[in-house]
C-alpha positions as CSV (number, residue, x, y, z in Angstrom):
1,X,-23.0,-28.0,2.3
2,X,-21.4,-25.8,0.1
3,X,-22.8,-22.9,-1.6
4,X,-23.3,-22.1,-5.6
5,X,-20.7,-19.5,-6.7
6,X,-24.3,-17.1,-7.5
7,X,-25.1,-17.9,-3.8
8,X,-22.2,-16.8,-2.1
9,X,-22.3,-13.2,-0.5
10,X,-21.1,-10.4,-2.2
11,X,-18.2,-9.7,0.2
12,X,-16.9,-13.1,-0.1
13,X,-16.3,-13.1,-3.7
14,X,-14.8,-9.5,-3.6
15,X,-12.2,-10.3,-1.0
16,X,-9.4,-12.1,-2.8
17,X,-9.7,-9.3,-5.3
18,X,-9.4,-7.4,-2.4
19,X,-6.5,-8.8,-1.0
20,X,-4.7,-9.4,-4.2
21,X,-4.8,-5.1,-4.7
22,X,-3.2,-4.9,-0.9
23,X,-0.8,-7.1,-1.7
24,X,0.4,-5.3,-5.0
25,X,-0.3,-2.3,-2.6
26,X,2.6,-3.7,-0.4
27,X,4.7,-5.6,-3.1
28,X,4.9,-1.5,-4.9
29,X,6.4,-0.2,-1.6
30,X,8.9,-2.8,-1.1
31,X,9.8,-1.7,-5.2
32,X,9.8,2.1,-4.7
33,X,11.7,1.1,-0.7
34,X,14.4,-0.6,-3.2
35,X,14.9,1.7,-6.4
36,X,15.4,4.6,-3.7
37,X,17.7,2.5,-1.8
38,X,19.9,1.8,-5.2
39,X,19.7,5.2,-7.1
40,X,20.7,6.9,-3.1
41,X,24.3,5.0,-3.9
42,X,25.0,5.8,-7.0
43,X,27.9,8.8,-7.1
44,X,26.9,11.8,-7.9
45,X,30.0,12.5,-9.6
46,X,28.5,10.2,-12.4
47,X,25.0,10.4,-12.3
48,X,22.7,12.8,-9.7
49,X,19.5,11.4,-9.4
50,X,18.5,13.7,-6.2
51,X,15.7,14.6,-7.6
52,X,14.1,11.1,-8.4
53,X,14.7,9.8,-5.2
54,X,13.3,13.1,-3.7
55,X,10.3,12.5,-5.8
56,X,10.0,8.8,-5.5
57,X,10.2,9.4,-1.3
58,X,7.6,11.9,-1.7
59,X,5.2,9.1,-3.5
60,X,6.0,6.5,-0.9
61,X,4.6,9.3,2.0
62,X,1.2,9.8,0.2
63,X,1.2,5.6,0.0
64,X,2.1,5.3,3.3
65,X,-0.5,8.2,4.3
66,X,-2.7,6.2,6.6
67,X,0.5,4.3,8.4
68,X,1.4,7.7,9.2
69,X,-1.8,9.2,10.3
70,X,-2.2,6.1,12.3
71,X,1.2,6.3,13.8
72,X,0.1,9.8,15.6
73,X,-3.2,8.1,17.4
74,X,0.1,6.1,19.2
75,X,0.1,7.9,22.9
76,X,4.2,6.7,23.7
77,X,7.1,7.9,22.3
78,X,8.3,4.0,21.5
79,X,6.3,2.1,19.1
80,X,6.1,-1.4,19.4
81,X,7.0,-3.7,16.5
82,X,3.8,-5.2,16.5
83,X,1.9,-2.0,16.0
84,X,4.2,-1.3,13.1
85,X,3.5,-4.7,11.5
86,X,-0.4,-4.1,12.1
87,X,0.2,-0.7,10.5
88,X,1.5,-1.9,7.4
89,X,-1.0,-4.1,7.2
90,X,-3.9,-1.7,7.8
91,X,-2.3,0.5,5.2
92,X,-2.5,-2.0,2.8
93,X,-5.7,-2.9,2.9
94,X,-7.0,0.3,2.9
95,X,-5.3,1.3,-0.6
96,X,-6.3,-2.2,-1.7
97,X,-9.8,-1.4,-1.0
98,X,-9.9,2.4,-2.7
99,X,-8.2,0.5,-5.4
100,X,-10.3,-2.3,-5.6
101,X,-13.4,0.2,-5.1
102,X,-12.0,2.9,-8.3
103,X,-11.7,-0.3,-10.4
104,X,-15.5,-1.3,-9.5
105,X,-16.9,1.6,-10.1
106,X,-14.8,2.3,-13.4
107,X,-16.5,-1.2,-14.8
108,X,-20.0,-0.4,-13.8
109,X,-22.8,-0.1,-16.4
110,X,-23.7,3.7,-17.4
């Protein structure tokens, strides 16, 4: 038997919102991953955009905060890939939830 849309639980209607944010989360780093990627090899001769990419690796750090912090709980000096998926993962969801959380609370009644 399937439950009314009003019935469901709370968590259960938030989470493809959820997801969707962790997923635009992710889909922003594979963008900033590729603009630094193309601006790094352009000549500098014609154009120097060192200071972008500076910038733009600085902004993909603070995203990637909790991958990092996460990383450094890791006791061995080789990381497996698997822990590196499951870090990218966790990351995501994490700034999918703050982001899904700010944009809650920014619609809630005064």
């Amino acid at each position: 038997m399937a439950l009314a849309p009003a019935q469901r639980p709370a968590w259960r209607a938030w989470l493809p919102l959820l997801l969707l944010y962790a997923a635009l989360h992710y889909l922003l780093l594979l963008i900033l991953d590729s603009v630094v990627f193309l601006f790094a090899h352009f000549p500098p001769q014609l154009i120097d955009l060192s200071p972008v990419v500076i910038a733009i690796t600085y902004l993909q750090q603070a995203l990637n905060l909790p991958r990092i912090l996460l990383r450094y709980v890791w006791l061995s000096e080789v990381t497996p890939g698997w822990l590196n998926l499951l870090l990218t993962i966790v990351n995501s969801l994490v700034f999918g939830a703050l982001w899904f959380a700010w944009r809650k609370w920014q619609q809630r009644p005064l």
